[in-house]
N, C-alpha and C positions, 0 to 999 in steps of 0.2 A: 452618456450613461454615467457619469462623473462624480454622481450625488454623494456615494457615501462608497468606497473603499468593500471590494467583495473580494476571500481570500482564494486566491487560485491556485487550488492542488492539481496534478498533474497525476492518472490515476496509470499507476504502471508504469512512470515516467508520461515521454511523449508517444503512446502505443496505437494512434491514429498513425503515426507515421516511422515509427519501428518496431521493431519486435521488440514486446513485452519485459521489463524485468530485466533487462539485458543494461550495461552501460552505456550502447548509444541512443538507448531509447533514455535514460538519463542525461545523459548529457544534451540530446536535444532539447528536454526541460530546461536546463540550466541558459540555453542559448536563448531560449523565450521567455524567461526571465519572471517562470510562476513562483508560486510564493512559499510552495512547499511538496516534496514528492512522498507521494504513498508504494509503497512496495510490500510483498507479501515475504515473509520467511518462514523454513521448517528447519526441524535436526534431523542431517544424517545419521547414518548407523553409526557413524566413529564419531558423532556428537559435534561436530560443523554446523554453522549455520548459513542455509545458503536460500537463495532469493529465487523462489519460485511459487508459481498460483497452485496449479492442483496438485492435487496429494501423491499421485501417482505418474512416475516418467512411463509413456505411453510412444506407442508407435506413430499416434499420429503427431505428438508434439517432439517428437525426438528421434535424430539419426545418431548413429557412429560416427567417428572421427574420419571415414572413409564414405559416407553420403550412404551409407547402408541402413534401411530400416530397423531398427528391434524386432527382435523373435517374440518379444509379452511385454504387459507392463509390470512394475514394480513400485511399490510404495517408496518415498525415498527416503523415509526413517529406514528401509533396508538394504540402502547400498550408501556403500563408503565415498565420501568426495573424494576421492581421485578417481574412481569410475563413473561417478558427474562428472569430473570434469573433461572426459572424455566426449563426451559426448555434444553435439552438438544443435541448438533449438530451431526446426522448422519455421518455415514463413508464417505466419502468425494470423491468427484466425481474424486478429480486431482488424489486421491492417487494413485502411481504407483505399492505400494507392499498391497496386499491382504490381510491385516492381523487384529484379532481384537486388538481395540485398549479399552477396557474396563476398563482400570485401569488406564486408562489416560484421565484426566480433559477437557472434551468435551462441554464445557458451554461456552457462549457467553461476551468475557471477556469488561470491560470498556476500555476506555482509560485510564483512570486513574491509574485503573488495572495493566494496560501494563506500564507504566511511571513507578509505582514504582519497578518493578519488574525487568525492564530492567535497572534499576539505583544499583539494587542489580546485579546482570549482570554483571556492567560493572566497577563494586566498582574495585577499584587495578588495572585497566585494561589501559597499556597505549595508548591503540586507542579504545578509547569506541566507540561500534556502534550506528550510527546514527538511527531516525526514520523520513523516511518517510512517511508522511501522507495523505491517498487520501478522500477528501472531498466528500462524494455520495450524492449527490441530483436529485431529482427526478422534474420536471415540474408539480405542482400539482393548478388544478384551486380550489381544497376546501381550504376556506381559514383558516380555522384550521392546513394546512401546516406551516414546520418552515419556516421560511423567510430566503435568506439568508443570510441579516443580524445579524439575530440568529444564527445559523448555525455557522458562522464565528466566531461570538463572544466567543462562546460559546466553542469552540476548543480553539481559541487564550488564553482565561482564563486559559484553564486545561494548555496547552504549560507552560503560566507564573507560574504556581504555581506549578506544579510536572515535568516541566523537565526543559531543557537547551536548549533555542534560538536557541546557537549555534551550537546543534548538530541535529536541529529540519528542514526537510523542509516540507512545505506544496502545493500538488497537486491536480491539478482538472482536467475534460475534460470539465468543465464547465466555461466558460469565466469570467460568473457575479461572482463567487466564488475569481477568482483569482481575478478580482476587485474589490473587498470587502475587500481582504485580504490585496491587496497594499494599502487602504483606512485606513483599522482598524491598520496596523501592516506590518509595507514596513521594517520593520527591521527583519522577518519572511522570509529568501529565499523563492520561489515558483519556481514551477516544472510545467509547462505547459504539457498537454496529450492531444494525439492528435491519430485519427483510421485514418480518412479519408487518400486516396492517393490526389494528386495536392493541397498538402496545400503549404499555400503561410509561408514557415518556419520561413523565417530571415524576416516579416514583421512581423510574432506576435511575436516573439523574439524581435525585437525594440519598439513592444509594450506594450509589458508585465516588459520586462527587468530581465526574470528569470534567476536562476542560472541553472538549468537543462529543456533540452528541452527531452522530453519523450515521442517518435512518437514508433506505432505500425515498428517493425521491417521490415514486407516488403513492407511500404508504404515508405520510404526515399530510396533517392539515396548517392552513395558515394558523388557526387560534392555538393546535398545540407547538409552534413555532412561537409562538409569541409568550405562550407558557413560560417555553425549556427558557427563554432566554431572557428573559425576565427572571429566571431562578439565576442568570448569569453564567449561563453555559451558552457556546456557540455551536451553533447547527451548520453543518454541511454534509450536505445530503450526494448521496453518489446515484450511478453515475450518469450527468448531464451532460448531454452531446450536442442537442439542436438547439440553433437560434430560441424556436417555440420554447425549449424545458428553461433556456437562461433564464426569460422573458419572465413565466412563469412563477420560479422559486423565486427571483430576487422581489419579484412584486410579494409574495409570499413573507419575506421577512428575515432569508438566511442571512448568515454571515460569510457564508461560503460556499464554495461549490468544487465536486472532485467529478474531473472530466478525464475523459479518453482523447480528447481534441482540445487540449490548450490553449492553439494557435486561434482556432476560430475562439474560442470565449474570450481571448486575452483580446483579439480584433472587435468582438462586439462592444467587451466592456470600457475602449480608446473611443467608439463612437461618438 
């Protein structure tokens, strides 16, 4: 499969085979040597930013520091990071192998967290991998939500100060986010996300002017792939797990692909 160079993000880390968001599911990425990892972030109530998917810490995805359930969930723009980081993340819905993972650091890591550890990573490394970053914001009328002026700011600082611009991009499926983002920090690539089918591609591509367009994989067609990248934007489409979807997209014309299973794409694409 040799032909042409396909960029292999690692979506959650490597979250086929640990849990989600977490550092060992990073650092497994790092050990399979893909080419850039995607990770979700929100703000705590004390304005932290920390690495997690859904919007709400919930009973099913989270115990106490003592293997104890939660009573309800809670938004986690409503509680303070040190009561995340009390807490610690159940076995993980994506995993694909069964297995307990007890002895491995199940806890709710920072960004910050993730920047210096992935800077230890990629120390000596002559293609350090990149991070992508996805900005989760939620539509909230209580006005105790972060704004996302905050929000944006607030990531754009951690970016300056614990990592590198350059190896840094930042995604949203949220429009106001990315234009916030070309407002505070147009020297910041952005990653536009997109689920919907009949999206009008190469006009928020002219609009946005990102470096990666990042559409649910069977929502785009080949001709609008050849469109967006021909406008000189890269497509990489999420998230592609089987042999069949590699097959598929790269006949298709991506430049990349954002998988839940790494190991297997990075073994198809050595074929």
């Amino acid at each position: 499969m040799g032909e042409k160079k396909i960029h292999v993000q690692a979506h959650r880390g490597a979250c086929s085979e640990f849990v989600e968001n977490t550092l060992p599911s990073f650092e497994r990425a790092v050990e399979l040597k893909v080419d850039s990892i995607e990770l979700d972030v929100q703000l705590t109530k004390d304005g932290e930013v920390v690495v997690f998917h859904d919007f709400d810490i919930t009973p099913e995805w989270c115990r106490d520091n003592l293997g104890n359930p939660l009573a309800s969930s809670m938004p986690i723009w409503k509680i303070n990071l040190a009561e995340i980081q009390e807490l610690e993340i159940r076995i993980d819905r994506r995993l694909t192998h069964k297995r307990e993972l007890l002895d491995l650091e199940k806890k709710i890591p920072t960004l910050r967290e993730v920047f210096l550890k992935m800077k230890q990573w990629n120390q000596n490394s002559l293609h350090p991998i990149g991070l992508d970053i996805e900005i989760k914001r939620k539509e909230f009328n209580d006005p105790e939500a972060p704004s996302v002026e905050i929000i944006v700011q607030k990531v754009i600082a951690e970016i300056n100060q614990y990592w590198d611009i350059g190896n840094a991009v930042v995604r949203s499926f949220d429009f106001s986010v990315l234009e916030e983002m070309k407002r505070q920090a147009p020297q910041i690539p952005i990653a536009v996300l997109t689920y919907q089918t009949e999206i009008p591609y190469l006009e928020i591509c002219q609009k946005f002017h990102p470096k990666i367009l990042a559409p649910f994989f069977k929502s785009i067609s080949t001709n609008e792939i050849s469109e967006v990248r021909a406008a000189g934007v890269e497509v990489w489409p999420y998230t592609v797990n089987t042999v069949q979807e590699f097959e598929r997209m790269i006949s298709a014309g991506v430049s990349g692909l954002t998988t839940d299973n790494p190991k297997g794409l990075i073994e198809f694409l050595n074929q």
